[in-house]
PyMOL Python script that loads the backbone (N, CA, C, O; Angstrom):
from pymol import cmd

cmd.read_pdbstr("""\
ATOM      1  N   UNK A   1       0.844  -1.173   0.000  1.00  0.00           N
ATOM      2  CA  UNK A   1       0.000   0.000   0.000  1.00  0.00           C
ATOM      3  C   UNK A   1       0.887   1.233   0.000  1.00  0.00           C
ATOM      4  O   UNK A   1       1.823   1.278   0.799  1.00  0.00           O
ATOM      5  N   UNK A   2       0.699   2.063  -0.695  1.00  0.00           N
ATOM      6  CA  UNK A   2       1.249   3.316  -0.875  1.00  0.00           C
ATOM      7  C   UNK A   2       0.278   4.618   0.107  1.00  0.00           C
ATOM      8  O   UNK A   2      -0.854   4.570   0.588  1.00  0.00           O
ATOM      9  N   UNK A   3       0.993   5.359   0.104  1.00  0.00           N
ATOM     10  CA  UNK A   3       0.624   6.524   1.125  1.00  0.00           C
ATOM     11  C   UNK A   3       1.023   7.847   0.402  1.00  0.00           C
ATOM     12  O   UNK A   3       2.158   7.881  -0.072  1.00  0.00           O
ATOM     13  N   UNK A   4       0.077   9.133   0.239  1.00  0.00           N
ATOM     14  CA  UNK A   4       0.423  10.029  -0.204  1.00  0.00           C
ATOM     15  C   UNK A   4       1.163  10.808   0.432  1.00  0.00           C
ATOM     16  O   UNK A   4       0.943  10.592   1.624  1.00  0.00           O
ATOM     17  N   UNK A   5       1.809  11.480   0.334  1.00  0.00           N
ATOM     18  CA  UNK A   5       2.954  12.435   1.294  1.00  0.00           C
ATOM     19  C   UNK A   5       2.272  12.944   2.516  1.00  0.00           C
ATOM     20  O   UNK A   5       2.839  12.952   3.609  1.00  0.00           O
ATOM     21  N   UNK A   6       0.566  13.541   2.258  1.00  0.00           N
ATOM     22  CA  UNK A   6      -0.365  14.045   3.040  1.00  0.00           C
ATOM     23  C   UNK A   6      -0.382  13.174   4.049  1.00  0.00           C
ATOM     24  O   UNK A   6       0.271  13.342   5.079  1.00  0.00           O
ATOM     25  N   UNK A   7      -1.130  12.181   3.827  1.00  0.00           N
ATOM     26  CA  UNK A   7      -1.613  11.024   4.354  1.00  0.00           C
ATOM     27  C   UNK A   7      -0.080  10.756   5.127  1.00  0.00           C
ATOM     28  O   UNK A   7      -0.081  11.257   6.251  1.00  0.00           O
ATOM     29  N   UNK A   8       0.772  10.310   4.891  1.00  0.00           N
ATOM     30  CA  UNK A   8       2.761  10.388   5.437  1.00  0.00           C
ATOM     31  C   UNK A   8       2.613  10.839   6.373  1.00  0.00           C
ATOM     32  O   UNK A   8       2.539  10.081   7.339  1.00  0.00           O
ATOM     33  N   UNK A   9       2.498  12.204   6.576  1.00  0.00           N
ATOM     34  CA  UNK A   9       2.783  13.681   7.261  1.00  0.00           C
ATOM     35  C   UNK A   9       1.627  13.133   8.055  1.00  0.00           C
ATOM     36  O   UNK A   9       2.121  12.440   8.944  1.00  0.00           O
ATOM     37  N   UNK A  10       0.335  13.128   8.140  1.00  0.00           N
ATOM     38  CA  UNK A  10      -0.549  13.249   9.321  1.00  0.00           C
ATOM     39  C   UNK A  10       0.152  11.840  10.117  1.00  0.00           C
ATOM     40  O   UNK A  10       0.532  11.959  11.282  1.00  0.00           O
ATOM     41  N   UNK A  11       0.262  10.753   9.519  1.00  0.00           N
ATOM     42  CA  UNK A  11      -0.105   9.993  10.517  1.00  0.00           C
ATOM     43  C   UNK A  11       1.115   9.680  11.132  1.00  0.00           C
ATOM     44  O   UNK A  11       1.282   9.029  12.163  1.00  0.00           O
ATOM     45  N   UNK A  12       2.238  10.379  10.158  1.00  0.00           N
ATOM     46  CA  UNK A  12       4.021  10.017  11.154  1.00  0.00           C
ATOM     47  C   UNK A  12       3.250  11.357  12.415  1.00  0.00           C
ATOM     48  O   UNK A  12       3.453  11.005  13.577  1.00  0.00           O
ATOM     49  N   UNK A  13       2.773  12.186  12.343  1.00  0.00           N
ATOM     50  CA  UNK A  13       2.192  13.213  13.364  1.00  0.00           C
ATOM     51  C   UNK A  13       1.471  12.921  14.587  1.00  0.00           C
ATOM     52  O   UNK A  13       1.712  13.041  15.788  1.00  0.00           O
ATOM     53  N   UNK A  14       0.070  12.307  13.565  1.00  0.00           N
ATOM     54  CA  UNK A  14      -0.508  11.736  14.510  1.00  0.00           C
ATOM     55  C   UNK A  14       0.306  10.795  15.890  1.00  0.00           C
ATOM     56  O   UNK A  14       0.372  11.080  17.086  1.00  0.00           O
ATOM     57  N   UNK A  15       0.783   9.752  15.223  1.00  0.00           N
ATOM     58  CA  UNK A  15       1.339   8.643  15.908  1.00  0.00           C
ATOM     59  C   UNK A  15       2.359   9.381  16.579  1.00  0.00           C
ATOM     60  O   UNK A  15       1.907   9.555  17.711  1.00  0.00           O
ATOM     61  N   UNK A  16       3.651   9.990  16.497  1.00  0.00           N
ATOM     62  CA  UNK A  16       4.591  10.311  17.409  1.00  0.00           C
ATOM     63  C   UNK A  16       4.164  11.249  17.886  1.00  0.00           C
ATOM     64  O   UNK A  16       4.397  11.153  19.090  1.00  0.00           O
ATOM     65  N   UNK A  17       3.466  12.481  17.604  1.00  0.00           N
ATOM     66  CA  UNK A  17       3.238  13.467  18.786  1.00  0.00           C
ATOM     67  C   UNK A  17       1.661  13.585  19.650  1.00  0.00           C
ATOM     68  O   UNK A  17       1.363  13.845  20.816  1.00  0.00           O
ATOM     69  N   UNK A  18       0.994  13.301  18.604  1.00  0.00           N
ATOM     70  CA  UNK A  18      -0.605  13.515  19.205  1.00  0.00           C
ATOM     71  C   UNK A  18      -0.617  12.748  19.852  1.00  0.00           C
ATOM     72  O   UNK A  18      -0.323  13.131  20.985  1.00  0.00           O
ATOM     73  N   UNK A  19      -0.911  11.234  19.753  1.00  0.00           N
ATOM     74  CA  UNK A  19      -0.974  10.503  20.725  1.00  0.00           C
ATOM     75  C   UNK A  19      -0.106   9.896  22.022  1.00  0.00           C
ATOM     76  O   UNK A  19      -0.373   9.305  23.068  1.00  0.00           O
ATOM     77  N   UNK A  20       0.865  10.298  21.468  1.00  0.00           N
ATOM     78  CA  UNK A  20       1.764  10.373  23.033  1.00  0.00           C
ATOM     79  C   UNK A  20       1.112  11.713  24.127  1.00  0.00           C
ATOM     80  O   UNK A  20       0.742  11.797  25.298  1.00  0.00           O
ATOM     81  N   UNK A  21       1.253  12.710  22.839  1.00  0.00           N
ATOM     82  CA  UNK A  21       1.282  13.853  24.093  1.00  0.00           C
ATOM     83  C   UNK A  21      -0.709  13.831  24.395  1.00  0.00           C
ATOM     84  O   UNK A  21      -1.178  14.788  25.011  1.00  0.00           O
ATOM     85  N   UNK A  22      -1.299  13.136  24.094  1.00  0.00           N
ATOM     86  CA  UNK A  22      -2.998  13.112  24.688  1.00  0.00           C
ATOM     87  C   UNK A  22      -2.815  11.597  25.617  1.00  0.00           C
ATOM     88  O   UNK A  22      -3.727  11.314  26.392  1.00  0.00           O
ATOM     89  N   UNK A  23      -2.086  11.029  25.546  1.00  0.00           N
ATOM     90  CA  UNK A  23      -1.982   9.734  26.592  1.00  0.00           C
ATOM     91  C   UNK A  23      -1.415  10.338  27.728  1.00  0.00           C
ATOM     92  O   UNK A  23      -1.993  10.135  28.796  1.00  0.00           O
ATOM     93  N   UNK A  24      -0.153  11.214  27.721  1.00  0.00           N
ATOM     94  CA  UNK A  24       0.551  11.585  29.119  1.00  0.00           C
ATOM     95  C   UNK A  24      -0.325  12.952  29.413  1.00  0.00           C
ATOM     96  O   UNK A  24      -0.265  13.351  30.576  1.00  0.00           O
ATOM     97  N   UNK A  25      -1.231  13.808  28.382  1.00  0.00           N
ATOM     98  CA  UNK A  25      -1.827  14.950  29.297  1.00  0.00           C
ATOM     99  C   UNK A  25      -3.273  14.014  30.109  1.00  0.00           C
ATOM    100  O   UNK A  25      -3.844  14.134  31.192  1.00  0.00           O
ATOM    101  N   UNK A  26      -3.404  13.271  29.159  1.00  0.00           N
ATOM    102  CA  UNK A  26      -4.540  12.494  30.346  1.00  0.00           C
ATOM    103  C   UNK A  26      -4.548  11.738  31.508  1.00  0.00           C
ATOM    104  O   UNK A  26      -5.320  11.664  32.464  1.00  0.00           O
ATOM    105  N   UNK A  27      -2.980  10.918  31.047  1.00  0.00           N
ATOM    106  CA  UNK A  27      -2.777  10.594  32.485  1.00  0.00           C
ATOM    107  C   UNK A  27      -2.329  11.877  33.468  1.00  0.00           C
ATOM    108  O   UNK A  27      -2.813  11.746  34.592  1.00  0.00           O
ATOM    109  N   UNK A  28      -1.832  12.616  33.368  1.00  0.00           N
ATOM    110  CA  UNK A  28      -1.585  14.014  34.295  1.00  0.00           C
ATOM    111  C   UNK A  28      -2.716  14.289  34.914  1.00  0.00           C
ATOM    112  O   UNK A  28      -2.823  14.277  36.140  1.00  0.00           O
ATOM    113  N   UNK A  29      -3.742  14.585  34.034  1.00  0.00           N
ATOM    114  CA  UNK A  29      -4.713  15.853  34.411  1.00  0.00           C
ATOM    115  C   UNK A  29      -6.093  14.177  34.994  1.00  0.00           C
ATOM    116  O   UNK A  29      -7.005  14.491  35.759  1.00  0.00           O
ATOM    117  N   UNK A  30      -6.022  13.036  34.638  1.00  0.00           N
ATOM    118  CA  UNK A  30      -6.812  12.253  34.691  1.00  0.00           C
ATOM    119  C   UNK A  30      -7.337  12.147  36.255  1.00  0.00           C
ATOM    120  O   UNK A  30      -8.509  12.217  36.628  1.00  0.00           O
ATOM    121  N   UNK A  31      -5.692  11.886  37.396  1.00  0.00           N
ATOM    122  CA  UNK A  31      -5.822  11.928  38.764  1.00  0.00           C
ATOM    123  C   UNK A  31      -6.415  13.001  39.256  1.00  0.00           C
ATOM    124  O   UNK A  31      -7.321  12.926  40.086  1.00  0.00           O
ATOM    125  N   UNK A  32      -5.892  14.249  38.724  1.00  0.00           N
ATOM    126  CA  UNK A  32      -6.645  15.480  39.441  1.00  0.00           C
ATOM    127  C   UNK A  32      -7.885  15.853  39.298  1.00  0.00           C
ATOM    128  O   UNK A  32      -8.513  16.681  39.957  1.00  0.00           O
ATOM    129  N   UNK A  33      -8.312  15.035  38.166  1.00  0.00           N
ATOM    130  CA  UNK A  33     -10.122  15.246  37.994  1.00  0.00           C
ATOM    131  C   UNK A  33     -10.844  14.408  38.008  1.00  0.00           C
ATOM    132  O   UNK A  33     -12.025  14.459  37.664  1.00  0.00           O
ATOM    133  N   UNK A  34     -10.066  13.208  38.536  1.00  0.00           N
ATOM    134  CA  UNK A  34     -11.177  11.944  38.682  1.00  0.00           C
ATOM    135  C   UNK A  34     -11.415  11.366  37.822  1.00  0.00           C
ATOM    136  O   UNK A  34     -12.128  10.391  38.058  1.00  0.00           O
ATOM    137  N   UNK A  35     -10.940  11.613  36.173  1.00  0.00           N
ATOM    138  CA  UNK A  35     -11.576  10.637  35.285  1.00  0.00           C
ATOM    139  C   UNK A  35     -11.056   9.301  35.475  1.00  0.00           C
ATOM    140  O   UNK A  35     -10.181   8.894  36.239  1.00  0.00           O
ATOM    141  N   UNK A  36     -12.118   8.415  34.212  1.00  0.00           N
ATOM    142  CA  UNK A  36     -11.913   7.551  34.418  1.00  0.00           C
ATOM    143  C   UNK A  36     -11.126   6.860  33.551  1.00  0.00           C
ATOM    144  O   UNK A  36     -11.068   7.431  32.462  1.00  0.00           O
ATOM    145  N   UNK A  37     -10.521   5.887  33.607  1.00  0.00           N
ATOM    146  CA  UNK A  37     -10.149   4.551  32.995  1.00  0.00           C
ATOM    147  C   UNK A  37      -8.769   5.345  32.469  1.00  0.00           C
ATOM    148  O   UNK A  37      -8.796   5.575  31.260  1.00  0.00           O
ATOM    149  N   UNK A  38      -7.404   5.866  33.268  1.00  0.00           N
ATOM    150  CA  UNK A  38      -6.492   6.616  33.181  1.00  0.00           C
ATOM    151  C   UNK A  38      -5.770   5.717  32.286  1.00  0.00           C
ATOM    152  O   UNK A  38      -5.516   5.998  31.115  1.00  0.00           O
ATOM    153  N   UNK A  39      -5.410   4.503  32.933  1.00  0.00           N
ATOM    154  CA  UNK A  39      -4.146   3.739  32.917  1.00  0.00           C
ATOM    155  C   UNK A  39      -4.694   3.077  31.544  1.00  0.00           C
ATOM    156  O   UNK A  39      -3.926   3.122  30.583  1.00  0.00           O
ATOM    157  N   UNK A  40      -6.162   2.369  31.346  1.00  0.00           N
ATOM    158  CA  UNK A  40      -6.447   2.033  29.688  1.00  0.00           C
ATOM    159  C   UNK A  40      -5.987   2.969  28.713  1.00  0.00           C
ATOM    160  O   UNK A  40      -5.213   2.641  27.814  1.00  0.00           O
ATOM    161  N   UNK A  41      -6.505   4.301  28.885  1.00  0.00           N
ATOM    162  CA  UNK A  41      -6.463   5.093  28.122  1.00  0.00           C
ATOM    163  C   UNK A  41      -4.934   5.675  27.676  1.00  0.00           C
ATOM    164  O   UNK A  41      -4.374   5.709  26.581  1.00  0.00           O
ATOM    165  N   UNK A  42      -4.595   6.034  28.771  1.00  0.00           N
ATOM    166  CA  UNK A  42      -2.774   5.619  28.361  1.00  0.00           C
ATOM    167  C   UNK A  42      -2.255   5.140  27.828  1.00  0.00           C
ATOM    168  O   UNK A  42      -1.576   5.592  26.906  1.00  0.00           O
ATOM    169  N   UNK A  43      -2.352   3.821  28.224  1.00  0.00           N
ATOM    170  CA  UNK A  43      -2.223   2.832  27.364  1.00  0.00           C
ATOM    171  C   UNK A  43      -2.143   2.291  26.043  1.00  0.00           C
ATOM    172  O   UNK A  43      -1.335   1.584  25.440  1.00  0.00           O
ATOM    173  N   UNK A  44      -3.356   2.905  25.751  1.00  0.00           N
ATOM    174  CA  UNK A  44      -3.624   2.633  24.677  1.00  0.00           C
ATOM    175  C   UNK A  44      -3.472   3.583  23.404  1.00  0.00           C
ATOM    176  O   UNK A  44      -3.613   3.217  22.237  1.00  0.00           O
ATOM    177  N   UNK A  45      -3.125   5.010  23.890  1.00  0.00           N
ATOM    178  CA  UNK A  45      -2.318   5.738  23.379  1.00  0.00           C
ATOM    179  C   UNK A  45      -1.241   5.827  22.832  1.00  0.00           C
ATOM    180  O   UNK A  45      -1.039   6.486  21.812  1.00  0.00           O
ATOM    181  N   UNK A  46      -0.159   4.979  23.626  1.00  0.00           N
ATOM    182  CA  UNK A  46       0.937   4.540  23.870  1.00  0.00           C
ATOM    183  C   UNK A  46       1.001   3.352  22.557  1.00  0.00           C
ATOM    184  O   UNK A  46       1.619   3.527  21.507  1.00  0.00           O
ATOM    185  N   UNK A  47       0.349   2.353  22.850  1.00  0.00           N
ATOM    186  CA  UNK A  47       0.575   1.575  21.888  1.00  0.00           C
ATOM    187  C   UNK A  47      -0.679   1.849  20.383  1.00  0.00           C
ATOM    188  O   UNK A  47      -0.266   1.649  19.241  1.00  0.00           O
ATOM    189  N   UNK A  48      -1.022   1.956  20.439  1.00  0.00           N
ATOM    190  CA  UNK A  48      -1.723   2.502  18.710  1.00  0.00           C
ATOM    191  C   UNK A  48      -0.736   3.644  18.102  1.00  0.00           C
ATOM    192  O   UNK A  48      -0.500   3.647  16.894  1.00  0.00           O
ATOM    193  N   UNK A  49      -0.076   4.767  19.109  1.00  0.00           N
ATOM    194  CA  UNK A  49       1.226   5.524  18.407  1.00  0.00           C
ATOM    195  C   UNK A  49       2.213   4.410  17.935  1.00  0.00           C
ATOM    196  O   UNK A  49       2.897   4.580  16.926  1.00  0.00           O
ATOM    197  N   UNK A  50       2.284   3.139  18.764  1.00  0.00           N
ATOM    198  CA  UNK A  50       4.009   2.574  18.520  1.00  0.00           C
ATOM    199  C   UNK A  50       3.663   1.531  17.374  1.00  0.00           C
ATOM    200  O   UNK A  50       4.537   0.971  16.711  1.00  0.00           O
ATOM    201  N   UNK A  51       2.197   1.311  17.195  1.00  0.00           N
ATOM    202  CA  UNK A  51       1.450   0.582  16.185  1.00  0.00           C
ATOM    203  C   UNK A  51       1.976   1.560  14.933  1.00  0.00           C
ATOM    204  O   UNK A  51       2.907   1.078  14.287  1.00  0.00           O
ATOM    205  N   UNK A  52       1.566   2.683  14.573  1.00  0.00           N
ATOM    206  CA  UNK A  52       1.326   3.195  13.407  1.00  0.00           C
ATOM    207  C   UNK A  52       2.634   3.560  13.286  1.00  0.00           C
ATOM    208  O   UNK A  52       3.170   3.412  12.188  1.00  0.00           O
ATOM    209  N   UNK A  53       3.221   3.986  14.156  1.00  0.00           N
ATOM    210  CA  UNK A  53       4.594   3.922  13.882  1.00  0.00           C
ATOM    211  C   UNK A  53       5.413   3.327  13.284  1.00  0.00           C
ATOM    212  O   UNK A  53       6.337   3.718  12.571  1.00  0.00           O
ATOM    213  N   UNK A  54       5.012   2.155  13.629  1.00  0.00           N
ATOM    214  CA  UNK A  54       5.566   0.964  12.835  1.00  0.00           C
ATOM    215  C   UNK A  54       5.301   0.477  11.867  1.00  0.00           C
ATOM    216  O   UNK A  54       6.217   0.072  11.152  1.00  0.00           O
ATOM    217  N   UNK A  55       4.245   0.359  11.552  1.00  0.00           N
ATOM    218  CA  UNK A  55       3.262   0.577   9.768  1.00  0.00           C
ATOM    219  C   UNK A  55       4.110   1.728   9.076  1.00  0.00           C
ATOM    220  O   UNK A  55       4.664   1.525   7.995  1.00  0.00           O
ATOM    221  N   UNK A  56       4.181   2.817   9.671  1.00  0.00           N
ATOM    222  CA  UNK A  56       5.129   3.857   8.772  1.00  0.00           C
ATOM    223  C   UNK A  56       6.217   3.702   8.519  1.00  0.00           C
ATOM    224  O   UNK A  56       6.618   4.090   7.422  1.00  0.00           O
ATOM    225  N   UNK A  57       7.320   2.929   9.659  1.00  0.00           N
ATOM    226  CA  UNK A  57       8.652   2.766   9.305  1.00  0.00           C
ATOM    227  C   UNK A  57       8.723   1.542   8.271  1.00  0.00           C
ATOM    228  O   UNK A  57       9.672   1.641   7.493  1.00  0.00           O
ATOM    229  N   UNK A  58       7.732   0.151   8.064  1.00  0.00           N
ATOM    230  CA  UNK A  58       7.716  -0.636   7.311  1.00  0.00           C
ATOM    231  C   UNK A  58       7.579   0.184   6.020  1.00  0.00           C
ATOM    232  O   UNK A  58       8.314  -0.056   5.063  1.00  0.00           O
ATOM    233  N   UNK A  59       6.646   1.150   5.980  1.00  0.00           N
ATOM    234  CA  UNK A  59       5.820   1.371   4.253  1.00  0.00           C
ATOM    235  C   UNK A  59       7.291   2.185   4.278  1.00  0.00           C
ATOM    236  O   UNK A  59       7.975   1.835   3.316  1.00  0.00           O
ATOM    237  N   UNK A  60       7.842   3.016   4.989  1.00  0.00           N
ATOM    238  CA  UNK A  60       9.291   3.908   4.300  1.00  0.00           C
ATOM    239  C   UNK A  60      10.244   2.675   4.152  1.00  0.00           C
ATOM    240  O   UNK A  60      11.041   2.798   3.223  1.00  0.00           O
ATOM    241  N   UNK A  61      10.330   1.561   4.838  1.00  0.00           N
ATOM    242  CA  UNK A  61      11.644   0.678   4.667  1.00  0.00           C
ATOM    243  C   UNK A  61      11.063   0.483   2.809  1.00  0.00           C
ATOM    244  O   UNK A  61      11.816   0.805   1.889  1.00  0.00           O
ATOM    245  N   UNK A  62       9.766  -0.034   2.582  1.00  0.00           N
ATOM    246  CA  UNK A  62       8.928  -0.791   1.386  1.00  0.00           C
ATOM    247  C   UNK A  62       9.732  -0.018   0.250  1.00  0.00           C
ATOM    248  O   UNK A  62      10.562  -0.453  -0.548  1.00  0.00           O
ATOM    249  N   UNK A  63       9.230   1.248   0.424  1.00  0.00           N
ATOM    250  CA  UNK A  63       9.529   2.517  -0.349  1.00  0.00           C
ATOM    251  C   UNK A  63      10.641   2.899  -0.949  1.00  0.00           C
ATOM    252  O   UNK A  63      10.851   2.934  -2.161  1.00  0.00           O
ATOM    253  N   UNK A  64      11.605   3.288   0.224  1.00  0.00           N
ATOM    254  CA  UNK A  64      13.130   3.032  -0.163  1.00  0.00           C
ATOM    255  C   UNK A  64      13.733   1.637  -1.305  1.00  0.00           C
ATOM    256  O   UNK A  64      14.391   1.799  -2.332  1.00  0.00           O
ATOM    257  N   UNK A  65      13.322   0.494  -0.799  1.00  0.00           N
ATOM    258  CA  UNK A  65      13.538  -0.518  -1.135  1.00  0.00           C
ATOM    259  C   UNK A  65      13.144  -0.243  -2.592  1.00  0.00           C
ATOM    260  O   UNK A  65      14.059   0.195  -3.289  1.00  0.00           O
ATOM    261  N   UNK A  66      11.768  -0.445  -3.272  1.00  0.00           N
ATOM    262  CA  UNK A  66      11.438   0.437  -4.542  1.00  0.00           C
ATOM    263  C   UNK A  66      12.091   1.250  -5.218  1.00  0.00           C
ATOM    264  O   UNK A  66      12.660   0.933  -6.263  1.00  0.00           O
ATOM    265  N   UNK A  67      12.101   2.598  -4.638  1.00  0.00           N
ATOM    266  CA  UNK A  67      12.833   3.218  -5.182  1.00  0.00           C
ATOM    267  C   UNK A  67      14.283   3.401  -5.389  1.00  0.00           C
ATOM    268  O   UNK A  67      14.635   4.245  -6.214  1.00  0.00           O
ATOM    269  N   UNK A  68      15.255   2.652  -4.684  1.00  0.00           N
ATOM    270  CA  UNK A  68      16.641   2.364  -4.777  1.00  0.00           C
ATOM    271  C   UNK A  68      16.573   1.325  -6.107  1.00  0.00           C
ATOM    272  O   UNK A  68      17.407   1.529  -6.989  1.00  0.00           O
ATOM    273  N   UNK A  69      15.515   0.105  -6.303  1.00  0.00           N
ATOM    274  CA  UNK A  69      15.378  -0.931  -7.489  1.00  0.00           C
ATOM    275  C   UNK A  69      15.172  -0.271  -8.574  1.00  0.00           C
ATOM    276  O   UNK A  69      15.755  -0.604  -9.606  1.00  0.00           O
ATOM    277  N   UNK A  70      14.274   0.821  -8.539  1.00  0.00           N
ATOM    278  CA  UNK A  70      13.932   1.828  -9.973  1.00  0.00           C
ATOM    279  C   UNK A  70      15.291   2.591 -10.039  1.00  0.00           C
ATOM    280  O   UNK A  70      15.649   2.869 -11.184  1.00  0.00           O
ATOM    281  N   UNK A  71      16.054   2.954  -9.099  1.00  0.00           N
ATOM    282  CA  UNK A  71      17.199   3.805  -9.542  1.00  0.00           C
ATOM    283  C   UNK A  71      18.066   2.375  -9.911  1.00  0.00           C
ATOM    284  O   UNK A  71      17.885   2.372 -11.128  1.00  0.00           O
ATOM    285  N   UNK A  72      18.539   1.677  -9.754  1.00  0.00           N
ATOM    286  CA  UNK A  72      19.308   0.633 -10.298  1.00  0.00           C
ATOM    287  C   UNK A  72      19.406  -0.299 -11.622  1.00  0.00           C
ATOM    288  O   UNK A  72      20.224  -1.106 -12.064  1.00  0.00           O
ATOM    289  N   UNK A  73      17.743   0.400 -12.162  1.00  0.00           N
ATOM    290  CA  UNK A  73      17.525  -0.143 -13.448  1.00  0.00           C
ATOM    291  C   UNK A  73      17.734   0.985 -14.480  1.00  0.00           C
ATOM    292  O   UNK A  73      18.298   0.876 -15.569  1.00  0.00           O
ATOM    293  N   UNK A  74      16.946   2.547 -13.718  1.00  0.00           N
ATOM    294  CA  UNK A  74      17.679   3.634 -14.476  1.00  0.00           C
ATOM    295  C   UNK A  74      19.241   3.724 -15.249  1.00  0.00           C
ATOM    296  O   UNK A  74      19.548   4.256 -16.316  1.00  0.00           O
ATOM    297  N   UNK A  75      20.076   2.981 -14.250  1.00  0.00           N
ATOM    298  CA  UNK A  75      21.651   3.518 -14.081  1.00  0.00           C
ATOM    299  C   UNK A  75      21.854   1.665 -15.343  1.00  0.00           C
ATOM    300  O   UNK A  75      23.008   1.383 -15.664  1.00  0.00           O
ATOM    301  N   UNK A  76      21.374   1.270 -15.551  1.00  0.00           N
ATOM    302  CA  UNK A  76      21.300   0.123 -16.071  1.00  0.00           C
ATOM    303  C   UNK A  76      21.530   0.530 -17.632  1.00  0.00           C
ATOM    304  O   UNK A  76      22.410   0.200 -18.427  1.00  0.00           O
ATOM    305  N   UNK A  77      20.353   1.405 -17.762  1.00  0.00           N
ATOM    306  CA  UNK A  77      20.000   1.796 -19.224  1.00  0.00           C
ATOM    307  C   UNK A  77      21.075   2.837 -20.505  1.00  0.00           C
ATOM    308  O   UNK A  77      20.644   3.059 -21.636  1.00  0.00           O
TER     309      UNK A  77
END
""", "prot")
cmd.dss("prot")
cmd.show_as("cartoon", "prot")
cmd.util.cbc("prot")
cmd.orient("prot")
């Protein structure tokens, strides 16, 4: 599966900053206001960022890989 640069950009975003930094402001602010279900929600922040993360570093390993094979057939010709 290919990914448009857009689509790239949100979700290398999403995954390393949004959801880290909404897992640790909730666990922060979670104790002082009583919500609930801190430590799930953390949690699960935590790992759906290290999830997509990793979907992204595979599709850039994919990518590279591709495009280093198209430059090797270029230099061929």
């Amino acid at each position: 599966m290919k990914l448009s640069n857009k689509a790239y950009d949100f979700l290398k975003w999403f995954s390393l900053i949004f959801l880290n930094a909404f897992g640790t402001f909730y666990a922060t602010i979670g104790a002082a206001w009583g919500l609930p279900y801190i430590e799930e929600v953390k949690t699960t922040c935590f790992a759906l960022g290290l999830f997509i993360g990793a979907c992204i570093g595979i599709s850039t390993l994919n990518y590279n890989k591709t495009a280093e094979l198209h430059e090797g057939m270029e230099d061929e010709k």
